[in-house]
N, C-alpha and C positions, 0 to 999 in steps of 0.2 A: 453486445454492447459496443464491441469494435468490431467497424466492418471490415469484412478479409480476413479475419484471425479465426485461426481454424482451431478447431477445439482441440484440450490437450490433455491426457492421461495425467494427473495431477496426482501425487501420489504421497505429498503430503503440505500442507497447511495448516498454519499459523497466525495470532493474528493480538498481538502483545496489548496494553495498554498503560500508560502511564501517566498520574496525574499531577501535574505542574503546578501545584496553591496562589503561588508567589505570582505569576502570569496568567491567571487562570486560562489555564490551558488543559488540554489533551491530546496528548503524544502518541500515536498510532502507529504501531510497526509490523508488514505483515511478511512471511518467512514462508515460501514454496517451495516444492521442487519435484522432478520428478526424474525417471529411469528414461531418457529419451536423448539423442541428440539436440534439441531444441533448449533455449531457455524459456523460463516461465517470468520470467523482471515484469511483463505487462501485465501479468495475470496477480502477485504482488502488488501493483501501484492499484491494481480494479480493485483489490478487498481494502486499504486503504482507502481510497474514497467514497466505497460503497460504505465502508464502516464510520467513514468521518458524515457522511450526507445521513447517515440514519441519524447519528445525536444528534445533528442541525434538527431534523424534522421532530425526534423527540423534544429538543430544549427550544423550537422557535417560541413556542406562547411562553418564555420568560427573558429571552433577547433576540431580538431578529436582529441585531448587528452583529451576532458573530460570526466569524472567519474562517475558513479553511483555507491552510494555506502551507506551504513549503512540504508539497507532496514531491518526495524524489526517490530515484533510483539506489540506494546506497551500497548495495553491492550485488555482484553477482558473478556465476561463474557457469562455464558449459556453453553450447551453440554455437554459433561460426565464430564471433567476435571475443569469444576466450573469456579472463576474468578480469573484473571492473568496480572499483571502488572508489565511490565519490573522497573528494576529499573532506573534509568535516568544515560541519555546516554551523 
């Protein structure tokens, strides 16, 4: 899916859901990680929008206007750049 991203021993995955009535929404959170020096944050954000792109395709023949949107990083920790948490969103 991403090119140059080299494949990674994933060693465990996540992948929450949560349903919004009031906005009708769906809240998608997905939780990697693995034994590696490396992080996994990209590999996170890819089941996140693979998981969001599959309800579109399941629910477009009853709205094709709906959105996917405010896919982010919210935290992480390990790999060169240490540990990182978005501020809330």
């Amino acid at each position: 899916l991403i090119p140059m991203c080299h494949p990674l021993n994933i060693t465990h995955a996540r992948i929450d859901f949560s349903f919004d009535k009031e906005n009708h929404a769906i809240d998608i959170e997905a939780e990697t990680s693995l034994t590696g020096k490396t992080g996994v944050g990209t590999e996170a954000l890819t089941a996140v929008s693979v998981a969001a792109l599959t309800i579109y395709d399941m629910c477009k023949s009853y709205d094709k206007a709906m959105r996917i949107s405010n896919v982010y990083l919210k935290s992480k920790s390990g790999g060169k750049s240490g540990t990182y948490t978005a501020k809330n969103k």
